[in-house]
C-alpha positions in Angstrom: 31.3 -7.2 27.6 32.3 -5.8 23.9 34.4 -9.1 23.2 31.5 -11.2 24.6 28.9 -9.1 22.0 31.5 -9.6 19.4 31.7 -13.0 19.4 27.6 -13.5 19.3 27.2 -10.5 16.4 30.0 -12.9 14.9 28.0 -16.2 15.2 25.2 -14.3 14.0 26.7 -13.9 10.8 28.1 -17.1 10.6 25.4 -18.9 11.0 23.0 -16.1 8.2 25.7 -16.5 5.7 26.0 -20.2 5.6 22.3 -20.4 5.6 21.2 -21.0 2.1 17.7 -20.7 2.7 18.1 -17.3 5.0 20.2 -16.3 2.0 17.5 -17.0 -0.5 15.0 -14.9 1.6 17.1 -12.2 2.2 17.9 -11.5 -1.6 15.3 -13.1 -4.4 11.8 -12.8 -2.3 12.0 -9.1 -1.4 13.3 -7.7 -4.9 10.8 -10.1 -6.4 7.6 -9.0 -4.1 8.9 -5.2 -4.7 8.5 -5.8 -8.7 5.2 -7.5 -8.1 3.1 -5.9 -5.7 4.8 -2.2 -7.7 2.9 -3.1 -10.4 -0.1 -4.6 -8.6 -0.9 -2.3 -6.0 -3.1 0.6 -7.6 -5.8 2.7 -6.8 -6.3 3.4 -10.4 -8.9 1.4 -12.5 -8.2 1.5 -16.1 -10.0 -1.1 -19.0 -13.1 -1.5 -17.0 -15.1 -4.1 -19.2 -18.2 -2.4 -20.1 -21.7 -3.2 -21.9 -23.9 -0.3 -23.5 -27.6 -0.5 -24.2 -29.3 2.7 -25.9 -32.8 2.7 -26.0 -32.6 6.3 -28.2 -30.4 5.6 -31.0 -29.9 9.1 -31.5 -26.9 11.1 -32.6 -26.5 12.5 -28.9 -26.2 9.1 -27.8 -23.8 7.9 -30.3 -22.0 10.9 -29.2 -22.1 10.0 -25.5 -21.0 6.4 -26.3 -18.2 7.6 -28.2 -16.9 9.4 -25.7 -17.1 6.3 -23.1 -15.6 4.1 -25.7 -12.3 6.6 -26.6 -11.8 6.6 -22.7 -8.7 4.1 -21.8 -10.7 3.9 -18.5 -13.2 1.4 -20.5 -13.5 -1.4 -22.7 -17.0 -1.8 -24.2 -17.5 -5.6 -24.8 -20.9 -5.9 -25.4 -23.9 -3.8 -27.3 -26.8 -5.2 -25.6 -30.5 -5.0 -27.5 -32.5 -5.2 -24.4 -32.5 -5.7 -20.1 -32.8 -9.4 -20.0 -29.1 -9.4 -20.9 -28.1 -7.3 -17.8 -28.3 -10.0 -15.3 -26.7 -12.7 -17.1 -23.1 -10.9 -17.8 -23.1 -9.3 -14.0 -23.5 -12.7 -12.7 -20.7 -14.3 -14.9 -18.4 -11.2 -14.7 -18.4 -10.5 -18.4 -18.7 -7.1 -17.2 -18.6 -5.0 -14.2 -20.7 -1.7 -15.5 -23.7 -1.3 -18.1 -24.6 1.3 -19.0 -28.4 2.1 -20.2 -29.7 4.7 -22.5 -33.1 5.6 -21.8 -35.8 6.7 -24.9 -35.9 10.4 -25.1 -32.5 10.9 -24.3 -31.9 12.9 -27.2 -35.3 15.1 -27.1 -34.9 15.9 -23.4 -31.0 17.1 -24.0 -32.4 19.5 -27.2 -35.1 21.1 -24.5 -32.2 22.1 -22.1 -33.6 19.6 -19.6 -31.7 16.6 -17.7 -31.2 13.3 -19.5 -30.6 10.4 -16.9 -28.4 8.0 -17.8 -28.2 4.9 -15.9 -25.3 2.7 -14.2 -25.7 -0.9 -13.8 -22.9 -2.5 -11.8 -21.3 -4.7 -10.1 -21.3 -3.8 -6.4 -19.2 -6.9 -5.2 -16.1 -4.8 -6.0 -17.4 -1.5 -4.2 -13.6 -0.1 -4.9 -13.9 -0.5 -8.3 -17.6 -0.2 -8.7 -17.2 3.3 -6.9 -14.3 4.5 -9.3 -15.9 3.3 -12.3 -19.3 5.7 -11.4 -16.7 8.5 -10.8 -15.8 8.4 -14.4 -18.8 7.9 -15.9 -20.0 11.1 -13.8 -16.6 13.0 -15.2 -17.4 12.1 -18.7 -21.2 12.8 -18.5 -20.4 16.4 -17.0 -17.9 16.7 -19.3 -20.1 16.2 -22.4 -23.1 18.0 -20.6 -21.3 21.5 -20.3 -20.2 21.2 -24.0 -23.7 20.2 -25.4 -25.3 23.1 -23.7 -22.7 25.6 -25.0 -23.2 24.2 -28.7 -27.3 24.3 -28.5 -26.6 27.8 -26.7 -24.4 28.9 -30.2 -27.5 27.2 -32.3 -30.0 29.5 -30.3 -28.1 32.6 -29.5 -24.8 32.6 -31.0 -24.8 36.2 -29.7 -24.6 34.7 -25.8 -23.0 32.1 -26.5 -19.8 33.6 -25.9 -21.3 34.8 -22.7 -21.9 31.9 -20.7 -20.6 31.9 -17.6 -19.0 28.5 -16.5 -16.3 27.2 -13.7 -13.1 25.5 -14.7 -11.5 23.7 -12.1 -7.5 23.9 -12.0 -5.9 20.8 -10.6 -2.7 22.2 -9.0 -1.4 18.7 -6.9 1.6 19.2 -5.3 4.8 16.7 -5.0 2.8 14.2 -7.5 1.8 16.5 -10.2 0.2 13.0 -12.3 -1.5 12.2 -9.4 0.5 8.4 -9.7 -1.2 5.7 -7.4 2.3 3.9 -7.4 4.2 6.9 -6.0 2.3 6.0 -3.0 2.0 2.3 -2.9 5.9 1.9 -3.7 7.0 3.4 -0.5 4.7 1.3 1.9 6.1 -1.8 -0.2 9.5 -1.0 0.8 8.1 -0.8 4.5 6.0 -3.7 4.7 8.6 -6.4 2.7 11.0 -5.2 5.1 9.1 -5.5 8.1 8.3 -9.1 6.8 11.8 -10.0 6.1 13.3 -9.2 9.4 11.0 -9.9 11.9 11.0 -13.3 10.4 14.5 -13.8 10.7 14.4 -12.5 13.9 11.6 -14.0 15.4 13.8 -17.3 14.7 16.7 -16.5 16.4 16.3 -17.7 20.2 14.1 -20.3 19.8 16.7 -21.9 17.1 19.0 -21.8 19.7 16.5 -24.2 21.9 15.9 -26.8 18.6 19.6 -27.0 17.7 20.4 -27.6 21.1 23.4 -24.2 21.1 21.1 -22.9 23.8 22.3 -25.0 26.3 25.8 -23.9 25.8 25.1 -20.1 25.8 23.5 -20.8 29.2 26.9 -21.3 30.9 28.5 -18.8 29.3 28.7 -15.4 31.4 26.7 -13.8 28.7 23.7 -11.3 29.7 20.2 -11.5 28.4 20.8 -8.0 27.6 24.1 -8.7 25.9 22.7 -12.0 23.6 19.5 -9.5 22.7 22.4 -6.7 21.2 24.3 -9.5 19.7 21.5 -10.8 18.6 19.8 -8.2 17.3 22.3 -5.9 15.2 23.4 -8.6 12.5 19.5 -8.2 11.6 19.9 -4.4 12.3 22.4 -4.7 9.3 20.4 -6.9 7.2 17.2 -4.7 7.0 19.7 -1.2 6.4 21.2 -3.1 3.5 17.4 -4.3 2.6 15.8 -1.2 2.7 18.7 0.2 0.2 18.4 -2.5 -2.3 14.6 -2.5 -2.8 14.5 1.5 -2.4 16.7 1.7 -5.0 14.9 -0.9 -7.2 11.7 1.1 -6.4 13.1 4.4 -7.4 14.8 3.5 -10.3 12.3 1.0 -11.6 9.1 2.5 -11.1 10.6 6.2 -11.5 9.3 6.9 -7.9 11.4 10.0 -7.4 13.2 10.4 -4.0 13.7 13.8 -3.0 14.7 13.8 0.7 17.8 13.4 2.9 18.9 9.8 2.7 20.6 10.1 6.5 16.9 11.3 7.6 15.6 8.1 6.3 18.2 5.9 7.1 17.5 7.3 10.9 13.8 6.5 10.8 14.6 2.7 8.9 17.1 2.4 12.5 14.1 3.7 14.8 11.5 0.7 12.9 13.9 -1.6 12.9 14.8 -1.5 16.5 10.8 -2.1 17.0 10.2 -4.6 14.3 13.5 -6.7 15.8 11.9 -6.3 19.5 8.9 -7.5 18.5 10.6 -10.6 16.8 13.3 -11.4 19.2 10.0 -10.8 22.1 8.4 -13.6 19.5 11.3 -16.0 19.5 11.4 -16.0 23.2 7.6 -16.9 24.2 7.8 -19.6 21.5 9.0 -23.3 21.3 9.7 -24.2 17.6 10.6 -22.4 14.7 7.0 -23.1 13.5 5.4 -21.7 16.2 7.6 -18.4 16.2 6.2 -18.6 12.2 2.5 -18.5 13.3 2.8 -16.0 15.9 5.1 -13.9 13.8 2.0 -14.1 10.6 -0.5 -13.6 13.5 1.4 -10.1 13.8 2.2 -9.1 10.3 -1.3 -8.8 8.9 -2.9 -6.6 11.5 0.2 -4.4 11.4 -0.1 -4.1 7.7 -3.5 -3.3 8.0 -3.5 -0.8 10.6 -0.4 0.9 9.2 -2.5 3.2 6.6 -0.5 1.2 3.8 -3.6 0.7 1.7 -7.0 2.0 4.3 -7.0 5.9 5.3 -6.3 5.6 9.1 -9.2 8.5 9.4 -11.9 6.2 8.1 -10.9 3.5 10.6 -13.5 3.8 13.8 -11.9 6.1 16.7 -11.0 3.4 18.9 -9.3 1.5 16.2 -7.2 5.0 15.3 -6.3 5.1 18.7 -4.9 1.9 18.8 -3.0 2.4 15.5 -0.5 4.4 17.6 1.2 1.0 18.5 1.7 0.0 15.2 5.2 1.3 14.4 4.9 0.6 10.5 2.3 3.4 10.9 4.8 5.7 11.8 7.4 4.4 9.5 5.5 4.7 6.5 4.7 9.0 6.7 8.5 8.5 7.0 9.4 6.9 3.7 6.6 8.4 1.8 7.7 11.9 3.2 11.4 11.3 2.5 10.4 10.3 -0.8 7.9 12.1 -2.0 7.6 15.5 -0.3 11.2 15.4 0.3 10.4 16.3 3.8 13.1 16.7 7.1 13.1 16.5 10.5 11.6 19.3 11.3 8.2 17.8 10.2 9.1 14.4 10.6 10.4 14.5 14.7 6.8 12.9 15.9 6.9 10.0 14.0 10.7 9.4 15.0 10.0 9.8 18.2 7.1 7.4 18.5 9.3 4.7 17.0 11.8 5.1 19.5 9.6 5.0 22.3 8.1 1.8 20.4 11.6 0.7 19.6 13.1 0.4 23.7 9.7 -0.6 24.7 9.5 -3.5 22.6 13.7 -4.2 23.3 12.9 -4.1 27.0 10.4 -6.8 27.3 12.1 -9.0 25.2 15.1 -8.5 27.3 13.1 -9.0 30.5 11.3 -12.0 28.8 14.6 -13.8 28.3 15.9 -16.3 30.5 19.0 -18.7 30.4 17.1 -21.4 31.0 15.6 -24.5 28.7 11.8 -24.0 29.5 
């Protein structure tokens, strides 16, 4: 049975190796994507291209824009002189946010009373639209407690020293810059390789029926059970030596710092490869080309990454839908490399999401065992 493995984990490699294309894909498109979507995949919003229209013209205004405009999270393109203007830069994205200065602004800040100051934007982007308004807010609160402490010292100086106020202390733990990348850098390394390998594996029977090799394996004395192992721990190999190379790219690149056992994650990478494999090799068997296995495969891969919590909080998803993320092994997968890398986490927190894997992992491995047969149809 070992010599009869051998020789298919053998052919396996044969075959991957003298593949240029497979070579390609293993290499160039996963270091590539890692550089890419590192840089693309942010929550932070920064340069927001802004208009301003101030009805007051006032010092406190000035002062208020000033503020806005020395903020990287900004770029004020256009001073507008009146409304009409407003509709024609949302509709050609000019600008996402206007902001509007009301008359009085100045007169109801010097009488201690609220000044409203509105937000124009473009809602098409709620993500950005809702970030944008959370800035604003920051910088408006921002200049609102210091303009009541200096007309306080113009009134009283006496109390102004007084005044009671409430600083908040940010004190976030394992990402003390709060960087969006630290988190989005991890789930890449997850998803590419998910993509990589079930791909390649999802290709592996059903090559064997187009190339016409599947004939000869069916009078050998080869199991199913044996051809799935042979088949599947070349792969197995591949997406260890994957998850290395773009890790290490990602850490050293993008300075995402890892500070947890590197056996811990190497374990959890074995526990979702073993269920990203059996769902390809379960792919490879139900389908009758190569493109075929591609379609299904890409019918898999987006809903996966979806439901996975790689860019959507998994708590805001409806119940059901959270329920039914607990088949989705890149779910699991990813608290694995963003605790390993981040939090520098163990086993000892990390034992649920191992052992859902590997319940995923021989589940998967079963039915495409069960689902082959040495037969042409």
């Amino acid at each position: 049975m070992i010599e009869r493995m051998r020789q298919i984990l053998l052919k396996e490699f044969i075959h991957l190796f003298r593949d240029r294309h497979a070579r390609f894909s293993l290499i160039v498109p996963p270091l590539l994507q890692m550089l890419i979507f590192g840089y693309a995949a942010s929550y932070e919003v920064n340069r927001v291209s802004t208009a301003v229209l101030d009805f007051d013209h006032s010092q406190e205004s000035r002062e208020f824009l000033d503020r806005i405009t020395a903020s990287s999270r900004f770029q004020v393109r256009d001073v507008l002189q009146n409304e009409a203007q407003i509709p024609s830069l949302l509709d050609h994205r000019r600008v996402v946010l206007v902001l509007q200065i009301q008359p009085g602004f100045a007169e109801l800040l010097r009488k201690g009373q609220t000044a409203p100051v509105q937000a124009v934007l473009d809602g098409t982007d709620s993500n950005t639209a809702l970030i944008a308004v959370g800035y604003v807010d920051q910088i408006a609160n921002r200049f609102a407690a210091d303009y009541q402490l200096q007309l306080a010292d113009r009134m009283r100086p006496s109390l102004a020293t007084f005044a009671p106020s409430i600083e908040l202390q940010e004190r976030p733990w394992y990402n003390a810059n709060l960087e969006s990348r630290w988190f989005f850098v991890p789930g890449v390394i997850g998803t590419l390789v998910l993509v990589s390998v079930l791909q390649l594996t999802s290709f592996a029977v059903v090559r064997e029926r187009e190339v016409g090799t599947l004939e000869q394996l069916m009078v050998t004395p080869i199991s199913p059970a044996e051809l799935i192992v042979g088949k599947t721990l070349p792969f197995l190999i591949v997406g260890l030596a994957n998850v290395i190379v773009v890790a290490i790219l990602g850490s050293s690149w993008f300075e995402v710092p890892f500070r947890g056992n590197i056996f811990v994650l190497l374990l959890g990478t074995t526990l979702f490869l073993s269920s990203a494999l059996g769902v390809g090799l379960l792919i490879s068997t139900v389908s009758e080309t190569q493109q075929q296995a591609f379609a299904i495969s890409f019918f898999y891969i987006t809903p996966t990454i979806m439901l996975s919590g790689f860019g959507y909080p998994i708590t805001s998803m409806p119940t059901a839908l959270q329920w039914f993320t607990n088949l989705d092994p890149l779910r699991f997968y990813l608290i694995v490399l963003r605790g390993t890398f981040i939090k520098g986490i163990g086993l000892d927190v990390l034992w649920p999401q191992m052992i859902a894997m590997a319940i995923l992992g021989a589940a998967t491995l079963t039915l495409a065992t069960l689902r082959f047969h040495k037969t042409l149809d």
